[in-house]
N, C-alpha and C positions, 0 to 999 in steps of 0.2 A: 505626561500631560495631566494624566487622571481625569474625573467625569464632569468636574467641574464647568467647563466649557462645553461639552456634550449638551448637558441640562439647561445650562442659561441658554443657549438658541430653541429650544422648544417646549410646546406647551402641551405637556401629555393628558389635558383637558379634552385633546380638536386632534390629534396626532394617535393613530395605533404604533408607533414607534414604542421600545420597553425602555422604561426611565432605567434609571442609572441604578436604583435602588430593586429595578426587577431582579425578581428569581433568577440566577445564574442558570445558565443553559446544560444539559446534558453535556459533560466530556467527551472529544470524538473517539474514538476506538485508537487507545493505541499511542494517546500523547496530546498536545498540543493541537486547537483546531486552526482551521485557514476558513476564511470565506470568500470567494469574490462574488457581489450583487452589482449585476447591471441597471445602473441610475439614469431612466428617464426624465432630467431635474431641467431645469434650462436649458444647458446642454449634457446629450446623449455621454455617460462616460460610464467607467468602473470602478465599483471601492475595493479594494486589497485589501484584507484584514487581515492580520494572524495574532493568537493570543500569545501574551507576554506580560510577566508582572500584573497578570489578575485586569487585563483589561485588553481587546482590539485594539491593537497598534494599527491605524488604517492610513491609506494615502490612495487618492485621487487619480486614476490612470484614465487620464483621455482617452487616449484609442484602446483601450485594452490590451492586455497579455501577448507577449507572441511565443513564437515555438521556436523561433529564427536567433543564432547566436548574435550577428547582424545587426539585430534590428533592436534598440536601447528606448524604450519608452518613456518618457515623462512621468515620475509620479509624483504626484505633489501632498507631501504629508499635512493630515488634517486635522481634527481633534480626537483623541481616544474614545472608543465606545465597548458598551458593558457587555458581558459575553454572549446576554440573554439575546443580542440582536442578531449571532448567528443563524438563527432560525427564522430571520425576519425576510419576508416575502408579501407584499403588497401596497396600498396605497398610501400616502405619504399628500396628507391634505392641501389643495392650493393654498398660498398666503403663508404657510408652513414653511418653518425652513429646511432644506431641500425638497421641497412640495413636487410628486411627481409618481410615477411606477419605478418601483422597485424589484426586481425579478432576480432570485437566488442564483447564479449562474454556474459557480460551483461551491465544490466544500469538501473537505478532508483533515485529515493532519500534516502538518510540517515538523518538519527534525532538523533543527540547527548542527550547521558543523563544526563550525567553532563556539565558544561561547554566547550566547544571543544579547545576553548583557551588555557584555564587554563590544557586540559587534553593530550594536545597534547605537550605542553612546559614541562610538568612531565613526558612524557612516558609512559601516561595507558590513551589511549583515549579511549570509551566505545559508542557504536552506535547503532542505528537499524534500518536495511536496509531492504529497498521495493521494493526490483528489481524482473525481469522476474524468473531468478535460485534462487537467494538466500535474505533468507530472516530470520526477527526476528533478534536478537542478537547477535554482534559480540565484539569485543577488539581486538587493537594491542597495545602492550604492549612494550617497549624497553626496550634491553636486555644491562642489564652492560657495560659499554665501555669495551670492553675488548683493546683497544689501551695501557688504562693504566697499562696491564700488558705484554704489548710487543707485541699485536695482532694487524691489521691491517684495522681493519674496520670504523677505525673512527668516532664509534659510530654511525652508518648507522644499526645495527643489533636491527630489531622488530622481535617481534611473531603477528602472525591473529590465533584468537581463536574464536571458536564458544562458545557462551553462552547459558546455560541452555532454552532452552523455548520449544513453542513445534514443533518447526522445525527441532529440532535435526534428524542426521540419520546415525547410527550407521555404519562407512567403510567397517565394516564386509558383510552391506546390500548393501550399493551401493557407488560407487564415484559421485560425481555427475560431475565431469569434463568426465569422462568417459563417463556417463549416457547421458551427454548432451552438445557434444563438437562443435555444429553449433554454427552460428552468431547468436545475439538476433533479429538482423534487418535483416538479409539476408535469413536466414537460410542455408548460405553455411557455405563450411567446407574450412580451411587451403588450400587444393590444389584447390578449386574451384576456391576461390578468386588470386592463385597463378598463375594460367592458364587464367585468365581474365586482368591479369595486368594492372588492371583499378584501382583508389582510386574512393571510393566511398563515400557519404556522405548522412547524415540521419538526420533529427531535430526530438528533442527532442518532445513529445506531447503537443500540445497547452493547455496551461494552462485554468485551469478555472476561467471564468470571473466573480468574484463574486461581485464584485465592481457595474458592471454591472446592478446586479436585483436590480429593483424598493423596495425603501422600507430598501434594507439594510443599514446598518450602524456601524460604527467602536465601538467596545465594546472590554474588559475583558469579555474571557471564563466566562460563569456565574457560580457562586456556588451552587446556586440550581434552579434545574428542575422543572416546573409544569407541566408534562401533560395533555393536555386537556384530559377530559372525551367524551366518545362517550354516546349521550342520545337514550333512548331505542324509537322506534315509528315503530307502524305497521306496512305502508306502504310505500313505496319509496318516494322520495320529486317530484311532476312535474314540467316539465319545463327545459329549458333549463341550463347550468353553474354546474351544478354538477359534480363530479367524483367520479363515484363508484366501488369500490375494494369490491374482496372477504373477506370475514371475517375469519381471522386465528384461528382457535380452539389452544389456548395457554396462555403463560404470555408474559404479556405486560414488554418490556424490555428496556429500555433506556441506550445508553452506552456513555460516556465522556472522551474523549482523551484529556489530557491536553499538548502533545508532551511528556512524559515521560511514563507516564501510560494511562491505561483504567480505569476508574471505573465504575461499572455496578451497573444501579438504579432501583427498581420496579416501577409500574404503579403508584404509588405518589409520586414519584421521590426520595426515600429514598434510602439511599445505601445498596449495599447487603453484608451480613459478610464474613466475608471471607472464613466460610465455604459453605456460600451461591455461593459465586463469585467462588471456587476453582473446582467445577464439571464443571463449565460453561467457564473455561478459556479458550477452541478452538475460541467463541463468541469474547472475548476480543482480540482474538490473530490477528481475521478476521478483526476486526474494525482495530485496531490499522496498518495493511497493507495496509488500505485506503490512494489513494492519497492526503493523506491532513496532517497540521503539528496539528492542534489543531481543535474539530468539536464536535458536540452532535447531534447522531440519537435517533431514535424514531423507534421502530417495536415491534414487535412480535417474541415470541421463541416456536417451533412447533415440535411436535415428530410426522414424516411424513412416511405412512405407504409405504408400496412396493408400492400401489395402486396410492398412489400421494396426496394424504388426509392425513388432520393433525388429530391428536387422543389427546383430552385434557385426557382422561384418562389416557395414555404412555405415560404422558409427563415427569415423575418424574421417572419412572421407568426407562425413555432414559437418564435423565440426571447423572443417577446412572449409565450407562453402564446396563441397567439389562434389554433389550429389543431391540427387531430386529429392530426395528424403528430408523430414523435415524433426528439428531437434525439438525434444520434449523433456521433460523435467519433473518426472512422480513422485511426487512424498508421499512418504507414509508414516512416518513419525517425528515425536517433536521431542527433544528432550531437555530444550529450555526456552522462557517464554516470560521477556519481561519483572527481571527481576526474581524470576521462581526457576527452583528445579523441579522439574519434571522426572526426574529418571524413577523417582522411587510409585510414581500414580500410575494405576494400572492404564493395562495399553490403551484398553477401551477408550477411556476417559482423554489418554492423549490425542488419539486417531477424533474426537469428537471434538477437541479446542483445533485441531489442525483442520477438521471441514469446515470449520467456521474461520478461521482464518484467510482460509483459500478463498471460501465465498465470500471474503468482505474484502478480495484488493479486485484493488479498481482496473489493475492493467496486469491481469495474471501471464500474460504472455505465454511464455513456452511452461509455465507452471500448470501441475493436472495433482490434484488430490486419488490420491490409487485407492480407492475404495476397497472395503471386503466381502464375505459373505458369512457369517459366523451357523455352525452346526456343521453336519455330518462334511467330513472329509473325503471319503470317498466319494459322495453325491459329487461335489467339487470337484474333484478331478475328473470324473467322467464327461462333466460338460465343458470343461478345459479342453480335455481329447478332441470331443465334438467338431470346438472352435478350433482348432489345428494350433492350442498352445504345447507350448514343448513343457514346460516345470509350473510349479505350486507355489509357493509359502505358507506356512501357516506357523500362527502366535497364538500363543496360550492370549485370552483374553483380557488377565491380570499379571502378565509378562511386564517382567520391569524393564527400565532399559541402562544394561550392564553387559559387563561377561559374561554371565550366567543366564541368558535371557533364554535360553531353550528354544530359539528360534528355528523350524526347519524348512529343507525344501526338498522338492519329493517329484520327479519326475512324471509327467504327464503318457509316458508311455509312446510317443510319436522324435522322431528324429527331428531335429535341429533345420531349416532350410539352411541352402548351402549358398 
């Protein structure tokens, strides 16, 4: 459509709305932004936006979003609007057109899974969105011109459907417009922002600077994995440059986003079958929410008792549902991210793009960033003992991630519970 139509309905004279020639908005973390703003305009409704071709592809959702596979919403597409309106939250002047509050309701990125070009020119675009509410799998879908049978929509009439995965949440349970009808950035509500008759404005999260760490470099997602091996040694390494994490009593889990799917590898990098992969698809569902479009971690999968301890023995028994124990999912390194490899940037620097990663998905679920502690090793283990861990790890702090990573683990000195 382009902005054309955007601009001739307003006059950014009387309007804080950003014209079409505004400054492009901050890119979301990670790809492609999404926005939904809840439109107090005539009638109460929702704009859908997601960027495509350098502009908000947007459409009209009367009742709003649902979570429900069920339930097929109305969206009526509308005119294209410019990216800088992602950040757009406030008043929208009477007489104005769509004159009314305007309240950012959510925002993230989407990742197409087929082609978006090709899916949006057909009528069945297929996505999956990473925002604050909503998330996993969605489709709009256009519905028959009905113009060519004497109807009036002009071919403006979609549906937004939610997709099978495991976000789903049955309407019976909850709406989630109901559920959670504040701002994503304010946390106010329609009359808050209506009594403040301020616009307000919000950027997007500063992306992460991958380009940045020492070491990396432009590569193809790799096809297969090696993880390094942790070698077994008594006592702690001395000396300064190490970082030493606790030792997750688990399986060693590797998971690969290629922007379409997850695929989850074991401790030699091999894939898992897909009966293997299909108890453990909360794990894939948590990666795959990461701000990122394409990446490969490295952690551990832990069945973690009330107490806070992982149990290797509950661990099969959790991933069956057959045990009070509850599944978690620790990374501790990344060794590709977006385009870059990572193997050859020191660890430091990858453990520091991977807390920033963890801290910016919206729905980390059974996902935990395994933190360190970097200096004396032995200090480390003794309060490892303390806490009734059983082993260590510890990484040189410029340890690459290969064969040769010199990684070790080093007994804490206490037995195993049984």
């Amino acid at each position: 459509m382009g902005l054309a139509e955007y601009n001739r309905k307003r006059n950014f004279a009387v309007t804080s709305e950003p014209s079409g020639e505004a400054p492009v908005a901050p890119r979301a973390e990670g790809g492609r932004q999404f926005v939904i703003q809840k439109h107090a305009a005539t009638r109460l409704h929702y704009d859908f936006r997601l960027e495509l071709e350098g502009v908000l592809k947007s459409w009209s959702v009367p009742k709003g979003p649902s979570l429900d596979t069920k339930v097929k919403r109305l969206a009526m597409h509308v005119e294209d609007h410019p990216l800088a309106y992602a950040t757009f939250e406030g008043i929208i002047p009477k007489g104005e057109y769509g004159g009314g509050t305007v309240l950012l309701w959510d925002h993230g990125t989407w990742e197409p899974i087929e082609d978006p070009h090709q899916g949006y020119a057909a009528g069945n675009l297929k996505f999956i969105l990473k925002g604050t509410k909503l998330h996993g799998g969605f489709a709009l879908v256009k519905i028959r011109d009905r113009s060519a049978r004497g109807g009036h929509d002009g071919g403006r009439s979609w549906l937004l459907i939610k997709e099978r995965d495991g976000y789903v949440v049955p309407e019976a349970t909850s709406e989630i417009t109901k559920a959670r009808p504040e701002s994503v950035t304010t946390g106010r509500t329609l009359d808050e922002i209506a009594v403040d008759r301020s616009r307000v404005w919000h950027s997007n999260r500063a992306q992460i600077e991958v380009g940045a760490a020492p070491g990396a470099e432009a590569a193809p997602l790799p096809g297969k994995i090696r993880p390094p091996r942790f070698a077994p040694r008594k006592a702690p390494p001395p000396g300064p440059g190490w970082l030493h994490e606790l030792a997750i009593a688990g399986e060693r889990l590797v998971a690969r986003n290629d922007g379409q799917s997850v695929q989850l590898l074991d401790g030699g990098g091999r894939p898992l079958s897909t009966a293997a992969e299909r108890p453990r698809r909360s794990v894939a569902d948590a990666v795959r929410m990461l701000p990122a479009q394409t990446l490969v971690v490295d952690g551990v999968l832990a069945a973690m008792t009330m107490d806070g301890h992982s149990d290797a023995a509950a661990l099969s028994r959790t991933i069956e549902g057959q045990s009070g124990a509850t599944l978690a999912y620790f990374v501790f390194d990344l060794p590709y991210l977006d385009g870059r490899d990572l193997t050859r940037v020191p660890l430091e620097r990858r453990k520091a793009l991977l807390a920033a990663l963890v801290r910016g998905s919206s729905a980390p679920g059974p996902l935990h960033y395994l933190d360190h502690v970097a200096g004396s090793g032995a200090a480390f283990r003794r309060e490892a003992k303390r806490l009734g861990i059983v082993a260590m790890v510890s990484r040189r702090a410029d340890s690459l991630y290969g064969g040769r990573a010199g990684w070790l683990e080093i007994p804490c000195g206490i037995s195993a519970p049984r």
